[in-house]
N, C-alpha and C positions, 0 to 999 in steps of 0.2 A: 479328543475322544479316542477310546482305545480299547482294547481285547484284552482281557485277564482270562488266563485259562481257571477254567470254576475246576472244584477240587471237593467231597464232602463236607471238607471245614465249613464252607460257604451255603451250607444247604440251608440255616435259616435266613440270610438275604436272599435267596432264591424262591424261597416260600413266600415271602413277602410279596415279590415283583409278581408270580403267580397270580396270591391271593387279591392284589388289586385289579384284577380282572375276572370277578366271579362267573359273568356270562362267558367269558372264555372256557374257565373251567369246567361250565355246566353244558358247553357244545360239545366239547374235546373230550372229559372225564364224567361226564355225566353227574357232577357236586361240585357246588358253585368253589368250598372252600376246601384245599389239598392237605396234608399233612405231610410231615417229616418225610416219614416213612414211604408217602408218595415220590417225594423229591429222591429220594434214597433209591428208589426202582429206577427214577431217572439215569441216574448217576450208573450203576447197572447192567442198565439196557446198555448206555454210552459204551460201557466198555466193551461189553457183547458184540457192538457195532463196528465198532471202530469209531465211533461218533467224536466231533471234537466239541465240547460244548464249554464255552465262556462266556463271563459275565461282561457286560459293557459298561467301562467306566468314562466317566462327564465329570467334568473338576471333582478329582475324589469323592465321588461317588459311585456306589452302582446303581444303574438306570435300568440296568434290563439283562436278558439273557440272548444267547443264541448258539444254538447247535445245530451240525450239519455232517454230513458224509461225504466223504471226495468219491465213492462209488458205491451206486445201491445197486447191491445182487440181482432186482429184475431187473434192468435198464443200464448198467453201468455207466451213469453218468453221477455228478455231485449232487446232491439233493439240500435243499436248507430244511432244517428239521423244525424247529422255534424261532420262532424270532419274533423279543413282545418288549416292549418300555412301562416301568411302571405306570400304572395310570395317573401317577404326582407329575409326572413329565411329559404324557402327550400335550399334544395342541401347542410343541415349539419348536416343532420342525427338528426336534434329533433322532425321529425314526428315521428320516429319509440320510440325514449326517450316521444315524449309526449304521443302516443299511448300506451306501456310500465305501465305511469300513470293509465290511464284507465285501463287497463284492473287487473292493482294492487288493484286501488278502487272497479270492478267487483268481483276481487276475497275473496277480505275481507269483502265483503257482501253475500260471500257461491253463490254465480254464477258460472255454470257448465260450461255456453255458451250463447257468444252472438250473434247479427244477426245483419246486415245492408244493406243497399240500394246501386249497383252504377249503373250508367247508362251502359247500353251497349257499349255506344260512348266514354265510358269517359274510355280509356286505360291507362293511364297514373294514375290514382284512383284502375284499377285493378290492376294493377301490381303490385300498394303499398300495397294492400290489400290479397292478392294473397303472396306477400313478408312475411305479417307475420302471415301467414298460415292459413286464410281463405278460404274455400271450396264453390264454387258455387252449391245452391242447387236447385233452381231453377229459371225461368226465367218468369217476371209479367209485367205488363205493370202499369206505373206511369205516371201522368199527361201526361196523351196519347205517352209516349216514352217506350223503351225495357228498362226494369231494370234486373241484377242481385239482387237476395235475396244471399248473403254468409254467412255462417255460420263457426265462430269456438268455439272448443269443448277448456275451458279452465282447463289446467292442474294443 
C-alpha cells in the first residue's frame, strides 16, 4: 500500500471513492452525491492550504483518499483533513493498513502528533478513530454541526 500524490487528472477516481459514501457526504456536504466540480473546489482549497492530498493505492488500485496539513493556522500543529476507503473496500482492515501509512509518513517527517475533524454524528468514524488511539480533546462546531477535535500523541 502506498501514497500517490492526487493531481486534477484523477478527479473522477476521487468522485467515485466520495460517491461510495453518500451518508458521508450528506453529514459533511449536506448531498449524499458530489460532483466534478465539487472535487475541483477540493483540489483548490488544497492548494490555497497548502494541503497535501493523495490517493491510496492497494495492488494497483485506488482505495481511497487522504489529505492533511503539516500546520493549521489556528493551532499550528498537522491536522488530517480526509481520510475515507471506498466502501468496495471497507470491512478488510486496509483503513487501519492505510492509516498505518500516514502516520509512517507523519513520523518520518519528525511529527509528535496529529489532529483531526469528526462529526459528533458520525459513530462509526469515532470508533475508527478512537481504535487507533485517538483522544478527543475537545468539542467545536463546523459548518454549523458538533465536531470532535481528536488528537494522537505519535510514538
Amino acid at each position: 500500500m502506498k501514497l500517490i500524490e492526487s493531481n486534477p487528472s484523477l478527479i473522477s477516481i476521487e468522485l467515485e471513492i466520495m460517491n461510495s459514501h453518500p451518508y458521508h457526504n450528506l453529514v459533511s456536504e449536506g448531498r449524499k452525491l458530489l460532483t466534478e466540480d465539487d472535487m475541483m473546489e477540493e483540489h483548490e482549497e488544497s492548494s490555497e492550504l497548502n494541503k497535501e492530498r493523495y490517493l491510496i493505492e492497494y495492488v494497483d488500485k485506488y482505495i481511497g483518499i487522504v489529505d492533511f496539513i503539516m500546520k493549521n493556522p489556528r493551532d499550528d500543529k498537522p491536522w488530517l483533513g480526509l481520510f475515507i476507503i471506498h466502501q468496495d473496500w471497507t470491512g478488510k482492515g486496509l483503513s487501519e493498513e492505510a492509516f498505518n501509512v500516514y502516520e509512517s509518513l507523519m513520523k518520518s517527517r519528525g511529527i509528535k502528533e496529529v489532529r483531526l475533524g469528526c462529526f459528533v454524528n458520525n459513530e462509526r468514524g469515532l470508533h475508527f478513530w478512537k481504535k487507533q488511539k485517538f483522544e478527543i480533546v475537545k468539542e467545536i462546531e463546523f459548518k454549523d454541526k458538533p465536531m470532535y477535535v481528536l488528537e494522537k500523541k505519535l510514538g
